[in-house]
N, C-alpha and C positions, 0 to 999 in steps of 0.2 A: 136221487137227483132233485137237485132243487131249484127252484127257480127263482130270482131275485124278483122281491116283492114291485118293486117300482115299473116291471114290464109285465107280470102276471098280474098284478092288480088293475093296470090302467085301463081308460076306455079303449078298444081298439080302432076304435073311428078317429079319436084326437092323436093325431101324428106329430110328435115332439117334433123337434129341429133334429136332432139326430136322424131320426126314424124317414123325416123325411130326404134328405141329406143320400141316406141308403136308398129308398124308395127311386131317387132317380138315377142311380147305379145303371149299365148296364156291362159286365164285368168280363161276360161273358162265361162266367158260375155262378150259379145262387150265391148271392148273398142276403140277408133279411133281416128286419126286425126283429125281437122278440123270438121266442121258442115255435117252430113251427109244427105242424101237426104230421103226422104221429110222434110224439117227443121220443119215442123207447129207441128211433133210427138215430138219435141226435147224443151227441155225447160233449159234455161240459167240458172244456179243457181242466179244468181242475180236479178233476172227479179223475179223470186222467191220469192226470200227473200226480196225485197221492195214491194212486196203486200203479208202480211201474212196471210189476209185471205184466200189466194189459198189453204193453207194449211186445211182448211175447208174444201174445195172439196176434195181435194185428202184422206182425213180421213173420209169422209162422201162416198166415193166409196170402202172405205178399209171397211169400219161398214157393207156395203152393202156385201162386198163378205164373212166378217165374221159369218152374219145372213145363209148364204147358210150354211158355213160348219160349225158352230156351234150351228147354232139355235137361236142364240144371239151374240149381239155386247158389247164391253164395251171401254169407254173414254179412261182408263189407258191404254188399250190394243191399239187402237186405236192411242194414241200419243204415245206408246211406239214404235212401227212400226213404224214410218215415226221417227221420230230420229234415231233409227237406223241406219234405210237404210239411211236417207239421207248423217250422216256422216261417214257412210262407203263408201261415195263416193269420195272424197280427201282423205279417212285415208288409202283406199286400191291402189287408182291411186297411191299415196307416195309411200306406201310401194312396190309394185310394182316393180315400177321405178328406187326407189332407191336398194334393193334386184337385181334386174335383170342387172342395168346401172350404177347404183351410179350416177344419176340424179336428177333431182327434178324439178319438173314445177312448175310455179309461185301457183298453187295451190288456186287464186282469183276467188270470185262469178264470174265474168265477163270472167275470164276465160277457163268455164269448163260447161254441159249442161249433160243432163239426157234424159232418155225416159223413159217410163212406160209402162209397160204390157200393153198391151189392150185386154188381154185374161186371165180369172181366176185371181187371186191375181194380184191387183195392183201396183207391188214394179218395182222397177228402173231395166232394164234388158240390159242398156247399156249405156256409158260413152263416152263423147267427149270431148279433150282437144281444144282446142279454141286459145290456144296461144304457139309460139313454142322455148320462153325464156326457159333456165334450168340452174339451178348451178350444177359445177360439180369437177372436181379433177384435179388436175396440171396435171396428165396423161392419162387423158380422150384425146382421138383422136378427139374429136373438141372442144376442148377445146379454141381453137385459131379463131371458129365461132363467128359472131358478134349476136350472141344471147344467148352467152353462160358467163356465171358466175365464172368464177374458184374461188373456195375456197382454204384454203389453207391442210386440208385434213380430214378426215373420221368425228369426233366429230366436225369437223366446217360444214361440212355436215350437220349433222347428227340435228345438230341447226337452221341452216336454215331452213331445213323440218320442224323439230319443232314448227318456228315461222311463217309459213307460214301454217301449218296445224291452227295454235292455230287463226290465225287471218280472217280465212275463220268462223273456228267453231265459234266465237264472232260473227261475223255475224247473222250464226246461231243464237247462245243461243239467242240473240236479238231479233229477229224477230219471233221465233217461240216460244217464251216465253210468247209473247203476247198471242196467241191463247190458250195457255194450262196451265195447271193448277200444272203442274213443276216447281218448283225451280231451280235457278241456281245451284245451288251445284246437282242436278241430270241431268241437263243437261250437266253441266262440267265433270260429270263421265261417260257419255256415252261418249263425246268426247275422254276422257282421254283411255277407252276399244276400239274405235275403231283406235285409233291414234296407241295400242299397238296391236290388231288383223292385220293391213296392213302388216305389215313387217312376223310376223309369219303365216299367211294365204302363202305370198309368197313363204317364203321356202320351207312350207309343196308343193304348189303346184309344183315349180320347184325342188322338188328331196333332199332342202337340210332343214331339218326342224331346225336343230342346229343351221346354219346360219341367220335361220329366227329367232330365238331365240337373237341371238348373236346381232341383226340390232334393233331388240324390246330393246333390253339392253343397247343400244345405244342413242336410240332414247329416252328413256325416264328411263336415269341412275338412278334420285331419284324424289323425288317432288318437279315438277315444277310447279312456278304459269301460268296460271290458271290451271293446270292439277291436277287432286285429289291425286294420287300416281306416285311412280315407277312405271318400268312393273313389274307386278305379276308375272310374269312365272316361273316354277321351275318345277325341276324336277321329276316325282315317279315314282310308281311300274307299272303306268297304260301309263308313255309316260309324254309329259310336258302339264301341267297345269294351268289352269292361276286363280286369284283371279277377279271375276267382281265388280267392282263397280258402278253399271247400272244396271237396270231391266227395261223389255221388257214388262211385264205384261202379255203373254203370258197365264202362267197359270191360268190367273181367268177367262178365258172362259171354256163354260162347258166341258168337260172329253177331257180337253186339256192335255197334257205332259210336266211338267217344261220342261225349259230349259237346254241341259247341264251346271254347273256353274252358274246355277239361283242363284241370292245373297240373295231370299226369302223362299228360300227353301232347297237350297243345303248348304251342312258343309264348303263347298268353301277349303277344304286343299289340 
């Protein structure tokens, strides 16, 4: 495991614009700077994703805790988990950052790390960014930092993110495609739902959920390739909505709960 030289070399007292950016996060799971301490708990997304079969273990630990509470394990269920979470891992850091900063971190396996429970359910319970490059806006206050990117405004943002979510997820679909027994076109639609949950997760959490809407609509105006749809989002009687096109598989463990917006079970409108 390595650590990219520009966050393990730096002072730790001099907080880049990134770092700080993260620093006022509050996400409601760890997210952080740089590598945190004990690094052996932290796993590099790329380190990752160049041994696929890790993804065995950590699905062979997810089967184990789902035997507790359900009495039974299932594959679908099993690979449904661990896609998700895993790319809700860049899709929400994005959305995030860009919602709170109008930033964007280079968003690369190499540059980004995970931990995992080690109590009860095995899922990702905190986030590390690794490198403290970001593109940003002509009117970003460090914008004139030499780690910083200026675009030239909101939809050239908004692209970036886009193509920098989209080329981590490749990765993904790559490598975990191997071990499971998904197709591309469902693994591209869990990316394409978590790419549209980061930005509206944000809003809802920092107070503005319209906004978070408005950054989802942004981000994914119409169909892009490789992305399956637009965002879904709209409006109803019950709040805004989204259309999924991804399944968790959730429901086929025994006297489980669909999911809200299950696309196997719910009318999706």
């Amino acid at each position: 495991m390595t650590v990219p030289a520009r966050v393990s070399q730096q002072n730790p007292r001099a907080l880049t614009p990134l770092a700080e950016s993260v620093a006022r996060l509050q996400a409601g799971t760890e997210i952080t700077f740089g590598m945190p301490s004990p690094a052996q708990e932290w796993t590099i997304c790329s380190d990752l994703l160049a041994e696929p079969t890790r993804f065995d273990l950590w699905r062979k630990d997810l089967a184990e805790w789902m035997v507790e509470q359900y009495g039974e394990s299932d594959d679908r269920a099993t690979a449904g988990y661990v896609m998700g979470w895993y790319l809700h891992l860049p899709g929400y850091l994005a959305g995030l950052l860009f919602h709170t900063a109008r930033r964007v971190p280079t968003l690369k396996p190499s540059d980004m790390a995970f931990r995992l429970s080690t109590s009860g359910r095995p899922h990702p319970d905190g986030t590390a960014i690794l490198c403290d490059e970001f593109a940003c806006l002509p009117d970003d206050p460090a914008s004139n930092h030499p780690a910083a990117t200026v675009v030239a405004d909101e939809a050239a943002l908004a692209a970036i993110l886009r193509a920098r979510y989209a080329a981590h997820a490749a990765q993904f679909v790559a490598s975990f495609g191997q071990v499971v027994r998904f197709g591309r076109r469902q693994l591209w639609a869990a990316a394409t739902d978590m790419l549209e949950y980061g930005p509206w997760a944000a809003g809802r959490l920092f107070g503005d959920e319209n906004a978070g809407v408005t950054d989802a609509a942004m981000i994914l105006p119409e169909k892009l390739e490789p992305f399956v749809s637009a965002s879904t989002l709209h409006f109803t009687d019950e709040g805004w909505k989204r259309k999924r096109n991804s399944c968790c598989f959730h429901y086929v463990l025994p006297n489980a709960e669909p999911c809200t917006a299950c696309p196997r079970t719910c009318n999706n409108t």
